[in-house]
C-alpha positions in Angstrom: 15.9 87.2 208.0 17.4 88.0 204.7 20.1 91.0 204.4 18.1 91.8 201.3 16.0 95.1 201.6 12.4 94.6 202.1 10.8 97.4 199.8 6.4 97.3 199.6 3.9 100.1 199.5 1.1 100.8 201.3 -1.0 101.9 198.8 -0.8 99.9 194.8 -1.1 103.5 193.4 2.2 104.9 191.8 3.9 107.3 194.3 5.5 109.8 191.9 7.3 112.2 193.5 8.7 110.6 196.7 10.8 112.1 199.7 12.6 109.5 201.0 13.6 109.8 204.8 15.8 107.5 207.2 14.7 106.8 210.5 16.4 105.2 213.8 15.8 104.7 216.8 18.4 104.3 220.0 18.3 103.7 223.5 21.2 103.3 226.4 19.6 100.6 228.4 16.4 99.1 227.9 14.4 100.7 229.4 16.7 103.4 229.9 17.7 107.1 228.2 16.9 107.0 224.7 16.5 108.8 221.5 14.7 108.9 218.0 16.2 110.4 214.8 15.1 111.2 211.2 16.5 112.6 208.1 15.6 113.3 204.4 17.9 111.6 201.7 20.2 112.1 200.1 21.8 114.8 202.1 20.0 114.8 205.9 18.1 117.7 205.3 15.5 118.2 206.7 16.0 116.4 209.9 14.7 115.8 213.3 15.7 114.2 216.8 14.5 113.8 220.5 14.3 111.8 223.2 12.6 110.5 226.7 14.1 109.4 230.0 13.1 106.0 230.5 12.0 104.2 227.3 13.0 101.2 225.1 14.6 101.0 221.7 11.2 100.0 220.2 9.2 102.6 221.2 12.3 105.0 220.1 12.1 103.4 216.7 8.5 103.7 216.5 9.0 107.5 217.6 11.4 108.4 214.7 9.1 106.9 211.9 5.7 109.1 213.2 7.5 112.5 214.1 9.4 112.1 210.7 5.7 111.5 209.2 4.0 114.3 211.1 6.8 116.8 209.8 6.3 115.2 205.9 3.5 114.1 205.7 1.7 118.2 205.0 4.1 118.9 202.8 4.9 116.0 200.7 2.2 113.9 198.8 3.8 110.1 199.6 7.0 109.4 201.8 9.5 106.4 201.6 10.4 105.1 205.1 13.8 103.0 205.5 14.3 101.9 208.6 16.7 99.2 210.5 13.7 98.5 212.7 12.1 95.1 211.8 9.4 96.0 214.3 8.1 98.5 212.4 8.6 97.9 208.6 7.5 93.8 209.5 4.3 95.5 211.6 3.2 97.0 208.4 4.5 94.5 205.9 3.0 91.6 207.5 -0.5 93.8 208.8 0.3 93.4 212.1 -1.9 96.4 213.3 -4.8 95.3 211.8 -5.0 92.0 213.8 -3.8 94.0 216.7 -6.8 96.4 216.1 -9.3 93.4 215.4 -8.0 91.9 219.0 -8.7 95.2 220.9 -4.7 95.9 220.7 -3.7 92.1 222.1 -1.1 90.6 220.4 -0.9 86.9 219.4 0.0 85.3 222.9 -3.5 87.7 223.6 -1.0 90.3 225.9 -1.4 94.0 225.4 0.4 95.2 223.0 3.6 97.5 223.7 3.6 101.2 222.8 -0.4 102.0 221.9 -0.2 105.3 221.9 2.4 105.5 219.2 0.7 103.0 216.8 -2.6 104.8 216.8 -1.6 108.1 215.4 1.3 106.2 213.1 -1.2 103.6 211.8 -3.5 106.8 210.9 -0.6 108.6 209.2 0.2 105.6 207.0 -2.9 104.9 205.8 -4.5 108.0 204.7 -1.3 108.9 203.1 1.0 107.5 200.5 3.8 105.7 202.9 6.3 102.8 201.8 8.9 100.9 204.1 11.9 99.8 203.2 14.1 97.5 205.6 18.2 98.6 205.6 20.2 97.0 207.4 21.8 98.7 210.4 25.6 99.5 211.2 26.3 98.2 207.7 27.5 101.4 206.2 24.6 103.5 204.9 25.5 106.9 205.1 21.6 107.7 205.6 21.1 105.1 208.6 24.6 105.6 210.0 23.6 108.9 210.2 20.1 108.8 211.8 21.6 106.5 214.2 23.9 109.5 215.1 20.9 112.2 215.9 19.1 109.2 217.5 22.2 108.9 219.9 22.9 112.1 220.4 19.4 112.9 221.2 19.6 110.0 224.1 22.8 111.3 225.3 21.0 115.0 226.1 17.8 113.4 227.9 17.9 114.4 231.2 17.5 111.0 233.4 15.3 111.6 236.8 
């Protein structure tokens, strides 16, 4: 995969005025503590962050990109998502979901496919609104990632493991 950022819409219409938000998602072990974090360029306000006890660095990567949609999405017309996760900017870059949908949620080797309950109500959220991904890469010194990797950290440090 290229270092090059992978920018697409997905809607064709123009987006206007767009908030752009940074998501991440980390996770101490996998499975294991982890956390999700979000945060509105240019200056990480507004933000968001939290966490679950035994999870995987997917589903915490998945997490950050819907609750940062949930809180946007009322108030803003069309969102910008950059994210370090190929698993989520490839899943809707490359349609992904809709296969996955057509196959009753199997995935090509016709397995279940990790982290349902997350896809449904993101899938919904991007399309019936204006939402573009754009692919950063991590730990490369993007103030914006570096520091959505921080609230996502910080969130797994505070989860409470059984």
């Amino acid at each position: 995969m290229s270092d090059q950022p992978s920018l697409f819409s997905a809607s064709a219409n123009d987006l206007g005025d767009v908030v752009t938000v940074f998501t991440d998602g980390a996770c101490s072990g996998n499975p294991g503590p982890g956390g999700w974090g979000w945060a509105v360029s240019p200056d990480g306000s507004p933000s968001g962050a939290g966490g679950e006890a035994n999870t995987t660095n997917q589903r915490m990567e998945l997490a950050a990109v819907l609750e940062a949609l949930r809180a946007l999405t009322p108030r803003h017309a069309a969102v910008h998502v950059v994210s370090d996760s190929t698993y989520v900017v490839n899943c809707f870059r490359d349609g992904w979901w809709k296969k996955w949908k057509r196959n009753g949620w199997k995935n090509s080797k016709r397995e279940p496919v990790a982290n349902v309950d997350l896809w449904e109500p993101l899938i919904e959220l991007v399309t019936t609104n204006e939402i573009s991904f754009e692919w950063v890469k991590g730990h490369s010194g993007n103030p914006m990632n570096d520091f959505a990797d921080e609230l996502a950290v910080a969130a797994a440090q505070q989860v409470e493991c059984p």
